[in-house]
C-alpha positions as CSV (number, residue, x, y, z in Angstrom):
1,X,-17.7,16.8,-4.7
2,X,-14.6,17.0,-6.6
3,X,-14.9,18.0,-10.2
4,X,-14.5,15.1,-12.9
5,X,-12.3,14.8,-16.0
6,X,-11.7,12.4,-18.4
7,X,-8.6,10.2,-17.4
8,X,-5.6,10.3,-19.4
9,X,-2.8,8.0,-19.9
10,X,0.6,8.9,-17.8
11,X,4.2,7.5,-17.3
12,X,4.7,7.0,-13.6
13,X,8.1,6.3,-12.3
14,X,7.8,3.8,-8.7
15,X,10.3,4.1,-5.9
16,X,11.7,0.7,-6.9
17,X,13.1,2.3,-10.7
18,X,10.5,1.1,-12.7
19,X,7.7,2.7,-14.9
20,X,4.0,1.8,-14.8
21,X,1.4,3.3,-17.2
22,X,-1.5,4.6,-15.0
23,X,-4.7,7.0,-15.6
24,X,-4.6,10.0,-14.0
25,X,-7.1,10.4,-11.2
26,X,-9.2,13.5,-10.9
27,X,-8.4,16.1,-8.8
28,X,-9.5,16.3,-5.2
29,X,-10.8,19.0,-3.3
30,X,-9.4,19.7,-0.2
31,X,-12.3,18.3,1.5
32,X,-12.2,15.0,0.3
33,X,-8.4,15.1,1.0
34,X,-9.3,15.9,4.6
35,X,-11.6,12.7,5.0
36,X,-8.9,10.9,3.7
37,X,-6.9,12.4,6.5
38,X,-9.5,11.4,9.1
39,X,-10.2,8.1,8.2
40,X,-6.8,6.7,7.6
41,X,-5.9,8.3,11.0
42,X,-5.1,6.2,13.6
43,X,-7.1,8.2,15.8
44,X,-9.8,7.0,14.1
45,X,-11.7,5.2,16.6
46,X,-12.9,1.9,15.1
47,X,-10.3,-0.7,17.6
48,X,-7.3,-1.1,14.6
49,X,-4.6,-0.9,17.7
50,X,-6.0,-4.0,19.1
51,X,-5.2,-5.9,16.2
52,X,-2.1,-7.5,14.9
53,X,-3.5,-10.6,11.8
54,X,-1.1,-12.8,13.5
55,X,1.5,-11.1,13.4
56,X,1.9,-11.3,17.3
57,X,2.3,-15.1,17.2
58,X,5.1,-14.9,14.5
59,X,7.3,-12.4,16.8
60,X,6.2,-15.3,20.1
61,X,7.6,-17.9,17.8
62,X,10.7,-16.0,16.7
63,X,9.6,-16.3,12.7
64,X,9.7,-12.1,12.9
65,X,12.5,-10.4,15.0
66,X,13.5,-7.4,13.4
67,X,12.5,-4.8,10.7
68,X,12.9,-7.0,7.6
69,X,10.9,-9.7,9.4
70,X,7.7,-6.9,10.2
71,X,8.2,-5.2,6.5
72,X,8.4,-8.8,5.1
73,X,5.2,-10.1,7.1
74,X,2.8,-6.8,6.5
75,X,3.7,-6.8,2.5
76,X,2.5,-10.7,2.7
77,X,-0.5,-9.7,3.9
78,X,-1.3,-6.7,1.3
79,X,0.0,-8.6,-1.7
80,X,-1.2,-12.3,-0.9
81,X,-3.2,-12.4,2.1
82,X,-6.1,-10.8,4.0
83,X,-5.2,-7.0,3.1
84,X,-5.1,-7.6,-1.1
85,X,-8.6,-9.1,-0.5
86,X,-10.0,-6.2,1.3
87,X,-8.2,-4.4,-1.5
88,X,-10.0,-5.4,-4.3
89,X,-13.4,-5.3,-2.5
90,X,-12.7,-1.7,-1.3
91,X,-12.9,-1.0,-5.1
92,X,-15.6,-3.0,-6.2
93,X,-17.6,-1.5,-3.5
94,X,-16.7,2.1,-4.4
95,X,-17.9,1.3,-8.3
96,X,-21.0,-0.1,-6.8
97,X,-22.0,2.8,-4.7
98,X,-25.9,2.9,-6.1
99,X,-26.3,-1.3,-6.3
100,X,-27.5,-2.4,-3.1
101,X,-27.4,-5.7,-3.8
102,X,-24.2,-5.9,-5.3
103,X,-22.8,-4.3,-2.1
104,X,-24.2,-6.5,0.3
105,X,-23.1,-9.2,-2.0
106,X,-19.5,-7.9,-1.8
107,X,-20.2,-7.8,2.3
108,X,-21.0,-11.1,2.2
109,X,-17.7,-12.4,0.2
110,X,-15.8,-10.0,2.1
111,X,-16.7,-11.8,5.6
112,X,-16.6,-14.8,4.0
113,X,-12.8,-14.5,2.6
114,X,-11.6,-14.7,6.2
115,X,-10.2,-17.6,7.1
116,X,-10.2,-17.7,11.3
117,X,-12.1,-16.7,13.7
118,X,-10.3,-13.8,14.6
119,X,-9.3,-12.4,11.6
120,X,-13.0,-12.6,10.9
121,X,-14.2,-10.6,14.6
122,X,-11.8,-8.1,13.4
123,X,-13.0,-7.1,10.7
124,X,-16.8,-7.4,11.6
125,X,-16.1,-5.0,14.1
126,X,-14.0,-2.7,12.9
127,X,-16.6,-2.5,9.9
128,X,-19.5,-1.9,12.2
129,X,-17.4,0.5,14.3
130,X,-16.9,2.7,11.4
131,X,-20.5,2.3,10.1
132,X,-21.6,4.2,13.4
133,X,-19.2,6.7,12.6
134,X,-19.8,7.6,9.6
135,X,-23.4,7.5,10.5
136,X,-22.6,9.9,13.1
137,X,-20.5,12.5,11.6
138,X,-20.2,11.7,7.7
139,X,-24.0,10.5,6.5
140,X,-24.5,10.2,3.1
141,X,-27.7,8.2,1.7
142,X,-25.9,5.4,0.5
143,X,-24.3,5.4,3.8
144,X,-27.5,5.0,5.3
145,X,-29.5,2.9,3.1
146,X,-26.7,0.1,3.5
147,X,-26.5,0.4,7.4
148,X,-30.8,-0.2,6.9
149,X,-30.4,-3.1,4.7
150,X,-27.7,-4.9,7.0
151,X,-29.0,-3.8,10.1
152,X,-28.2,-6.5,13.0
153,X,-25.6,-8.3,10.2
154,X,-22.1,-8.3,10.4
155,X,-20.4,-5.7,8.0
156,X,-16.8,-6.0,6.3
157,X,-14.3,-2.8,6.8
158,X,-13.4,-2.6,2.9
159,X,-16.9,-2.6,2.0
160,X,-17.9,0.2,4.5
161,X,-14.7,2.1,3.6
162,X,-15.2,2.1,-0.1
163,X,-18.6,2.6,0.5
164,X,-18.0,5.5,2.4
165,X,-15.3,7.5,0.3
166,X,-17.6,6.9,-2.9
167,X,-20.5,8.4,-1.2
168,X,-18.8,11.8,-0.5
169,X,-17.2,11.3,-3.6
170,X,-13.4,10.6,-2.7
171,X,-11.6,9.1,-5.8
172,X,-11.1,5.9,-6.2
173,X,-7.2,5.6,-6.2
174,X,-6.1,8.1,-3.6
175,X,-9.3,6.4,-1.5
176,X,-7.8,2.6,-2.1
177,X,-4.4,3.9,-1.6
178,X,-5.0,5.6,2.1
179,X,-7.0,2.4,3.1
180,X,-3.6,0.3,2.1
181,X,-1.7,2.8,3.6
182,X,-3.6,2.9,7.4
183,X,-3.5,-1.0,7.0
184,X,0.4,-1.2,6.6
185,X,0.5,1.5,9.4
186,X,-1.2,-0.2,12.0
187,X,0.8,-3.0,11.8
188,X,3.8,-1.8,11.6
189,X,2.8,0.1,14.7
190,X,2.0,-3.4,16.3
191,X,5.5,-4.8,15.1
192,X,7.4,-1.8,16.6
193,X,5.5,-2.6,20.2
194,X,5.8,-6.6,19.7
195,X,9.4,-7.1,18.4
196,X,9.8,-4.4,19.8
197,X,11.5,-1.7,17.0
198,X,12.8,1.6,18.0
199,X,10.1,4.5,16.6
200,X,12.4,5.6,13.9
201,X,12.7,2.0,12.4
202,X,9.2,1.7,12.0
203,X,8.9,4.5,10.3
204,X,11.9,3.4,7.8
205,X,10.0,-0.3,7.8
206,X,6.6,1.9,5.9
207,X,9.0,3.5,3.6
208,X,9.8,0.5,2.5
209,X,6.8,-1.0,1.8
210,X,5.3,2.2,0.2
211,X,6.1,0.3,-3.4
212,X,4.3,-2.8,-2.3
213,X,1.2,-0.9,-1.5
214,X,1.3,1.0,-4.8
215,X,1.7,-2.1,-6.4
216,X,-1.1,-4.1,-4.6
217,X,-3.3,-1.1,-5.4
218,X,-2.5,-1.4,-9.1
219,X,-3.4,-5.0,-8.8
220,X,-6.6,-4.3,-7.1
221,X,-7.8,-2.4,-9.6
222,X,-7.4,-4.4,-12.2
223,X,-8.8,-8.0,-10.2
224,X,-12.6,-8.6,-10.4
225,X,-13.8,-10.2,-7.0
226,X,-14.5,-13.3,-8.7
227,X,-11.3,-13.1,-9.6
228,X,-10.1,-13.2,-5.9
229,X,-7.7,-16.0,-4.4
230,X,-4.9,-16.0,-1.4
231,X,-1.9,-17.2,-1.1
232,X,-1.1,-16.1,2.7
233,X,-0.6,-20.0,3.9
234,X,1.7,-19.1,6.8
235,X,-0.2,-16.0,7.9
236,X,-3.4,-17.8,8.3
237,X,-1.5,-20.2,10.7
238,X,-0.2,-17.7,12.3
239,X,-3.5,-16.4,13.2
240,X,-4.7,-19.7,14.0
241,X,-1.7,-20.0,16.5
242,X,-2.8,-16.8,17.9
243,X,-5.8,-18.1,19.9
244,X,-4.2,-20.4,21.8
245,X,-1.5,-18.1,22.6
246,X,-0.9,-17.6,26.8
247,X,-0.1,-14.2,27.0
248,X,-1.4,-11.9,24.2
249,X,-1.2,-8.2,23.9
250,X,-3.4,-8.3,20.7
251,X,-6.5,-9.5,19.9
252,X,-6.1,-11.3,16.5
């Protein structure tokens, strides 16, 4: 468990210039740092390749052809759409790590926030993927006694994943931050095989959005769920568009 201190207030200077006041997080131990290592892995085996939010029917219709297009598209979904949502309900399931029913409340909102059906069966089953996982290799009693109380329902990733790093004790902002981080990476990943991008541009495309995701995390931690709202219009069409699609690499 990593040892606790009181936070304190520090100047933080973001890759875009500017200066945002932020509480120090706690230290981690190099254990926690190594499940954060694991589980934003992409080797993590939970199904996050097969998924693009719709982002493979904006390359088919030629609304994303190129690195700006990909970096433009994933910072709409972590700062608008689907990924601040999961966002702020990673959070508010880390603080609520011993209410039961405020977790499976946040479950509930968390399914509920998805707008089509396959945004929806992507995160269901991603979330129950990694529920057997960390069943498997990382239980926890809280771990356990949610997987008990939803047993046979549908489960939300954030809610599992926030969950999950609060029960072994993983700080909240490093926590949110690798969960935005593995989101962005994944579908950058998918834009570099869709548009298609060369390796190395992909990799420039998550530089650049590395101030986005600071800043949606920032937000996130200041937005109460009943706070929550989207503004991802396009990106919901998208994903709409994606079901009728002929050919499809992707599954959302």
């Amino acid at each position: 468990m990593p040892t606790t201190a009181m936070p304190t207030t520090a100047m933080r200077t973001t890759a875009m210039g500017s200066t945002a006041t932020a509480a120090t997080m706690p230290p981690m131990t190099d254990g926690a740092l190594h499940l954060l290592l694991a589980w934003a892995s992409p080797a993590l085996p939970i199904g996050a390749f097969g998924y693009s939010q719709g982002l493979e029917a904006a390359v088919a219709d030629g609304s994303v052809r190129d690195r700006a297009g990909v970096r433009a598209f994933v910072a709409a979904v972590v700062m608008h759409g689907g990924g601040f949502v999961d966002a702020v309900l990673f959070a508010a399931a880390h603080r609520a790590v011993a209410d039961p029913a405020r977790l499976s409340d946040l479950n509930m909102l968390a399914l509920a926030f998805r707008a089509t059906a396959e945004t929806r069966q992507e995160n269901a089953q991603q979330g129950r993927a990694l529920l057997g996982i960390l069943l498997a290799a990382y239980p926890r009693p809280a771990i356990r006694a949610f997987a008990e109380a939803q047993a046979g329902a549908p489960v939300a990733l954030a809610v599992v994943a926030g969950l999950a790093a609060a029960a072994h004790g993983v700080p909240l902002g490093p926590a949110l931050q690798a969960f935005l981080h593995a989101l962005a990476a994944n579908l950058v990943s998918a834009g570099v095989r869709l548009v298609p991008l060369g390796q190395t541009e992909g990799q420039q495309a998550l530089v650049d959005l590395f101030p986005c995701l600071s800043r949606a995390g920032a937000r996130a931690l200041a937005t109460a769920p009943e706070d929550l709202g989207i503004s991802s219009i396009r990106i919901e069409e998208w994903s709409m568009h994606h079901e009728t699609l002929y050919s499809r690499l992707f599954r959302s």
